[in-house]
PLY file of the C-alpha trace (Angstrom):
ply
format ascii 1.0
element vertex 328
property float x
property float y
property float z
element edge 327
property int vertex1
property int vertex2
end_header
0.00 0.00 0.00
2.76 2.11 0.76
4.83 1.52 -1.72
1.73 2.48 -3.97
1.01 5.85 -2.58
5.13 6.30 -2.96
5.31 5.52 -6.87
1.91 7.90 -7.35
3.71 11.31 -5.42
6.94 10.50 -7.40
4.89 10.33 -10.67
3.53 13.50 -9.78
6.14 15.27 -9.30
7.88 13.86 -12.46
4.78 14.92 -14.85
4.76 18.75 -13.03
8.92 18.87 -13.32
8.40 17.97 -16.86
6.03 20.47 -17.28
8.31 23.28 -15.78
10.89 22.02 -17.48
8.53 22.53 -20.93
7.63 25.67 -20.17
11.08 26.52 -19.53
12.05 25.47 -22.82
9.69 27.26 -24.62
10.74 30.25 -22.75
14.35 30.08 -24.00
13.19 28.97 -27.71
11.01 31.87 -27.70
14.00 34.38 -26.08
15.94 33.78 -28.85
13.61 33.42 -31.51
12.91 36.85 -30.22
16.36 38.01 -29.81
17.39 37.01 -33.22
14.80 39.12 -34.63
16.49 42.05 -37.03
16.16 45.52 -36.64
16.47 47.90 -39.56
18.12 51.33 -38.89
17.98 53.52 -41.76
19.79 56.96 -42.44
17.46 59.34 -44.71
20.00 62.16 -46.17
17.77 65.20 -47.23
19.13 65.48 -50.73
18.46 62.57 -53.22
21.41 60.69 -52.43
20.93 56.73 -51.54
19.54 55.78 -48.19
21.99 54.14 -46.37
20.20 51.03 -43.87
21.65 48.38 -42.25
20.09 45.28 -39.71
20.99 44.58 -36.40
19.57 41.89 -34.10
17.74 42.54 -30.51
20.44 40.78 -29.03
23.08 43.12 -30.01
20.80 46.19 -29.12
20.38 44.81 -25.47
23.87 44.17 -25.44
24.42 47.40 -26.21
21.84 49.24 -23.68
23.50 46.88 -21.17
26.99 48.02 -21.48
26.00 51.65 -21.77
23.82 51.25 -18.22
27.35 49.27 -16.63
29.48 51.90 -18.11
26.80 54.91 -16.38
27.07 53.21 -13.20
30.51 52.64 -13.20
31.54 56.27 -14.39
28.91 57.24 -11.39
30.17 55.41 -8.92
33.70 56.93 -9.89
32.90 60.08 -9.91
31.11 59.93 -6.35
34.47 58.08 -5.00
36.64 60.62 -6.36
34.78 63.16 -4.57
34.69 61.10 -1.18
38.36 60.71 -2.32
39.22 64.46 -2.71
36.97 65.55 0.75
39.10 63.10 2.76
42.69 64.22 0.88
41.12 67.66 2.35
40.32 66.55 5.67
44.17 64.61 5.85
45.93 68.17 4.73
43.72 70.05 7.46
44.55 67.07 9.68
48.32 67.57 8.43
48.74 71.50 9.61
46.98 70.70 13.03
49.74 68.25 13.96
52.65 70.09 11.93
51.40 72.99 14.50
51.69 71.34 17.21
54.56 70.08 16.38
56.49 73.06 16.27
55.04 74.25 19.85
56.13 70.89 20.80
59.80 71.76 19.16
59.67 75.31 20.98
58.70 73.41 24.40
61.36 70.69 23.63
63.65 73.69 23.24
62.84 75.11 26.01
62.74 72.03 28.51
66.37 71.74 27.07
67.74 75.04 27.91
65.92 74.60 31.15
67.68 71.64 31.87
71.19 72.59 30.71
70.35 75.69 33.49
69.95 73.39 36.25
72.36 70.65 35.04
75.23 73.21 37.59
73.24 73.83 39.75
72.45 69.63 40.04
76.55 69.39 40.06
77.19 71.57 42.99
74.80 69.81 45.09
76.12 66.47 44.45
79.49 67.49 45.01
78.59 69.45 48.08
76.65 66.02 48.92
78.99 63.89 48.72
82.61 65.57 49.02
83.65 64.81 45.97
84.73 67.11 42.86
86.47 65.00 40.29
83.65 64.42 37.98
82.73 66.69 34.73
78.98 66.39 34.81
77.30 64.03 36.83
74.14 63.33 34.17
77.23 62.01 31.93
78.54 59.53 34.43
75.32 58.26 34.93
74.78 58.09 31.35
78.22 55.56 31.37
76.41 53.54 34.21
74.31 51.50 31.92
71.63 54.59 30.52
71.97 54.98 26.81
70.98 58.02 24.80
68.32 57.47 22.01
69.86 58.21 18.44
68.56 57.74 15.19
68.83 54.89 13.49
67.99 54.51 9.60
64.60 53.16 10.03
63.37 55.89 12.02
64.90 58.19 9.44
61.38 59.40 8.65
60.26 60.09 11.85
59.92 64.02 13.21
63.32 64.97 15.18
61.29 66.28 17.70
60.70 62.21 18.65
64.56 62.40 19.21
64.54 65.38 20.96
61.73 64.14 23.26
63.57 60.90 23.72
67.38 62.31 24.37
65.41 64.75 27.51
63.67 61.60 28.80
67.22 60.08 28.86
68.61 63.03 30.75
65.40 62.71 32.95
65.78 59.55 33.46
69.22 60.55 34.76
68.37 63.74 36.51
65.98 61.25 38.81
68.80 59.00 39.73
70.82 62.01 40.55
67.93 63.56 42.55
67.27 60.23 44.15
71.35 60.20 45.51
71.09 63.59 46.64
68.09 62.80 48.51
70.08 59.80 50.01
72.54 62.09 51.14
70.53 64.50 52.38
67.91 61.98 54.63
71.49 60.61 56.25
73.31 64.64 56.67
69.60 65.66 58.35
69.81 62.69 60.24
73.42 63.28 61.23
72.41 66.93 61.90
69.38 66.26 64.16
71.42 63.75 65.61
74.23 66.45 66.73
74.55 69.74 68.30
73.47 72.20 65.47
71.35 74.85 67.06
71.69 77.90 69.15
71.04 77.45 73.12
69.36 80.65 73.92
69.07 83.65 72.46
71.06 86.65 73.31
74.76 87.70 71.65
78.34 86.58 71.65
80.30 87.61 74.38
83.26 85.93 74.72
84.31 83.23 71.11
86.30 80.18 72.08
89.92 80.34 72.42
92.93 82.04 73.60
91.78 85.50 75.33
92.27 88.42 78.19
91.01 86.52 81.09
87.60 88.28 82.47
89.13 88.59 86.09
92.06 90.50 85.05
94.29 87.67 85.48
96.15 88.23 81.96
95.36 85.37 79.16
93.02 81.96 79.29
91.86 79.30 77.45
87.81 79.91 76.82
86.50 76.40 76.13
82.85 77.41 75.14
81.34 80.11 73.50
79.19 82.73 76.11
75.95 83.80 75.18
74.91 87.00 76.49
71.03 87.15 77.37
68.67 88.51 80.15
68.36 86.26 83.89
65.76 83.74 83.10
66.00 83.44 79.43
65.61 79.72 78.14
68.53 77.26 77.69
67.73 74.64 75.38
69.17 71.57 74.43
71.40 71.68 71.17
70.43 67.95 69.81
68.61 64.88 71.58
70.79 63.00 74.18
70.76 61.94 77.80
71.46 64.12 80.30
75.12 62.69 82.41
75.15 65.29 85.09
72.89 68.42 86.34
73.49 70.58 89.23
76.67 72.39 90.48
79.42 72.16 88.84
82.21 74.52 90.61
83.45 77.60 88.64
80.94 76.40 85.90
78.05 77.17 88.36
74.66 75.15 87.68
75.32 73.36 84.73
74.17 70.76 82.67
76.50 67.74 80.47
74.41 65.78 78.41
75.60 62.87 75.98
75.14 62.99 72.24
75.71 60.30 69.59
78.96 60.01 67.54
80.62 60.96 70.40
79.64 64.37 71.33
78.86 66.21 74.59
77.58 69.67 75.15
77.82 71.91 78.66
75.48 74.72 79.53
77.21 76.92 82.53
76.35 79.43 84.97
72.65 78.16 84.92
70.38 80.47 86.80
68.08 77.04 87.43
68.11 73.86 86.00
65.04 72.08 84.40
66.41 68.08 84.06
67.98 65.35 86.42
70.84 63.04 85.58
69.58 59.82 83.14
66.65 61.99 81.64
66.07 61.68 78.13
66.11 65.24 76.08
64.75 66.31 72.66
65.95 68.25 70.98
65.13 72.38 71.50
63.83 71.08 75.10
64.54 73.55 77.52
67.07 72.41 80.24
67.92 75.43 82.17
67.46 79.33 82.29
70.33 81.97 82.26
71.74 82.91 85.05
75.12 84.22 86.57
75.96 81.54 88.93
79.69 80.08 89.78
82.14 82.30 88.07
80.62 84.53 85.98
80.90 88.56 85.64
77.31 88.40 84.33
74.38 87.15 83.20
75.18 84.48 80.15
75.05 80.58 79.26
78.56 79.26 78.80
77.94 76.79 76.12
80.77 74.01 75.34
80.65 70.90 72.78
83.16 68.24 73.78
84.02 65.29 70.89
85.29 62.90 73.68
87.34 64.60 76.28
88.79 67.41 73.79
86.41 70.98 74.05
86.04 72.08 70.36
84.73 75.60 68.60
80.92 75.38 68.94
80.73 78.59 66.48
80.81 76.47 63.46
78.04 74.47 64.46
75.55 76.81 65.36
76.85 80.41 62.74
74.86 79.48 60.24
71.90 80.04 62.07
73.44 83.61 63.65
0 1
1 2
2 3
3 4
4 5
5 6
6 7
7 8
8 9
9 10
10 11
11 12
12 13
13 14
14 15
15 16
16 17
17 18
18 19
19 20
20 21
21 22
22 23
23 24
24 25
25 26
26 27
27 28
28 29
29 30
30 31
31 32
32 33
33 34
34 35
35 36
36 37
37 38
38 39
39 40
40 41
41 42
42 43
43 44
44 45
45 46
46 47
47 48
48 49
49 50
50 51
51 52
52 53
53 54
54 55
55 56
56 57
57 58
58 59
59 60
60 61
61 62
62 63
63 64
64 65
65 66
66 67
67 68
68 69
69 70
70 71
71 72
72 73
73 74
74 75
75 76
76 77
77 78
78 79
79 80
80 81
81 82
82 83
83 84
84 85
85 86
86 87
87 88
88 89
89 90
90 91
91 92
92 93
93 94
94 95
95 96
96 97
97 98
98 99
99 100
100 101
101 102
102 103
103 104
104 105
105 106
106 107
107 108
108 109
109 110
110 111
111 112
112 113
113 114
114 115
115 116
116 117
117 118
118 119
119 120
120 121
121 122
122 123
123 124
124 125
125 126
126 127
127 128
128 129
129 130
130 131
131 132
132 133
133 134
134 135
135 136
136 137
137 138
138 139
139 140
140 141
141 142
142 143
143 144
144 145
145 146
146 147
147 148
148 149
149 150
150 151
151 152
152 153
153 154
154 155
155 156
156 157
157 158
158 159
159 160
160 161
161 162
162 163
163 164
164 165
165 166
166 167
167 168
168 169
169 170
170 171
171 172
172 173
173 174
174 175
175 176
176 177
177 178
178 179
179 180
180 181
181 182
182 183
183 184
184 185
185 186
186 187
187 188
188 189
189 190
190 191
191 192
192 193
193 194
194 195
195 196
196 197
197 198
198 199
199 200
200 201
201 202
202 203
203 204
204 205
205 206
206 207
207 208
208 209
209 210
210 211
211 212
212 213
213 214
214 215
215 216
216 217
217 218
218 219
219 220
220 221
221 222
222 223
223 224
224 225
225 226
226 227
227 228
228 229
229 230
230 231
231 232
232 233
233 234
234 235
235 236
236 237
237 238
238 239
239 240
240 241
241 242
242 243
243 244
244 245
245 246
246 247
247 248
248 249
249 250
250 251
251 252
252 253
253 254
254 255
255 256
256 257
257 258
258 259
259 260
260 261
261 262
262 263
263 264
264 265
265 266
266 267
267 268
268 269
269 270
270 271
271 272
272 273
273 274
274 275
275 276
276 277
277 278
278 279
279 280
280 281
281 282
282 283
283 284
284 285
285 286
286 287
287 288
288 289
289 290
290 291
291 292
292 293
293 294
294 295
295 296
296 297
297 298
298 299
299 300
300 301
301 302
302 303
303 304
304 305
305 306
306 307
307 308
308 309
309 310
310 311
311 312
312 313
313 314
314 315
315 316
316 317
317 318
318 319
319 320
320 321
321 322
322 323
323 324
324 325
325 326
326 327
């Protein structure tokens, strides 16, 4: 039964494919039946001469018409990319004196950066000798520059490129540089602060030199001494305070020195404050520095009112002047 139903859809389908195909056939016979159909063009002069005709077949004409519409479209869409062409080559050169612009206020600012540099490039030696002590080198950007920090140059395949690139790339280098050298000095300079924090480096009280250290006309008319301290001339009561952090070894009287207080420093230092009028600390205390230890006064032997102020490296009394002028 099956099998019956199957042979009657396939013989359908055979009789309407034959049909189309038919149809189809009659189509294309007809198509070029039609298309071989001839045309007859004449040319009609208006004097008596011959007419002049010829034949052509509808194929040839619609090959004709065809080629004329392909060559319209083409020439149209031509003509519209040309002009999409030409508005973009217009855009590119507008495009083309933006960045040239900038790139000549990026020359003047390269220019500028440079000279600014080569200013401060001195100023950058100076401190790093005064930094580290040492004054044997030319220009320190250099010697970095020999410690493993090459300078950009151009090479032939970036022969095209602006020089302002090169420009932009030798300051980086020199940057690059300047940081490291910044980066030292600010080495240095953390461990001198330190060092200076860490040792007697201000003034005691204020008030005014009266008597330097050194060889001098003894104050008791007694002809020359030995002045181991600097005196500080100031009002009773004015403020002593402590030239850098330490522990205090000994406060209270202290013979011709009168009240007077010996604190212990690192690296070795030790720093006296005579002829206290009071003091303000015990033995073993713990000062900061700029804490006030004592007031002026004119006690033990004194012929007035001043702090004798001493810095001891060891057991040896040295000039405190250069460790606290800078600051007078």
């Amino acid at each position: 039964m099956r099998n019956i139903q199957f042979h009657k859809i396939k013989k359908r389908f055979s009789e309407f494919f034959y049909i189309i195909k038919k149809q189809l056939v009659g189509l294309k016979d007809n198509f070029i039946d039609k298309g071989h159909e001839k045309l007859t063009i004449m040319f009609i002069p208006h004097n008596e001469k011959k007419i002049f005709d010829f034949q052509i077949s509808k194929f040839i004409v619609s090959f004709f018409l065809i080629l004329f519409v392909v060559v319209l479209l083409t020439s149209s869409y031509a003509i519209i990319k040309n002009a999409k062409v030409k508005n973009e080559e217009e855009r590119l050169l507008s495009d083309y004196k933006d960045i040239r612009s900038h790139l000549l206020k990026c020359e003047k600012l390269t220019c500028d950066v440079s000279l600014l540099l080569n200013e401060i490039t001195p100023d950058i030696n100076d401190l790093y000798g005064l930094a580290t002590g040492e004054d044997d080198f030319e220009d320190i950007l250099k010697d970095y520059d020999s410690k493993g920090i090459a300078s950009s140059k151009p090479e032939k395949q970036n022969i095209l490129l602006p020089k302002e690139i090169f420009q932009l790339r030798d300051l980086q280098h020199d940057f690059i540089n300047l940081t490291n050298v910044v980066k030292t000095l600010k080495n240095f300079i953390a461990v001198r602060t330190q060092v200076i924090n860490d040792t007697p480096s201000i003034i005691p009280n204020r008030g005014h030199i009266s008597s330097l250290f050194g060889w001098r006309r003894s104050p008791f008319g007694f002809g020359r001494d030995f002045h181991t301290g600097i005196d500080i001339a100031a009002p009773p009561g004015v403020p002593i305070r402590s030239t850098a952090p330490g522990v205090v070894i000994s406060a209270g009287w202290g013979g011709g020195y009168g009240f007077m207080v010996k604190i212990r420093h690192k690296y070795g230092f030790q720093t006296i404050y005579g002829h206290c009028l009071r003091i303000n600390v015990k033995p073993g205390e713990r000062v900061k520095k700029g804490q006030i230890i004592s007031y002026v006064g004119q006690t033990g032997s004194a012929t007035g009112n001043h702090c004798h102020y001493e810095i001891r490296v060891g057991k040896s009394a040295i000039n405190p002047y250069p460790y606290m002028s800078k600051l007078w």
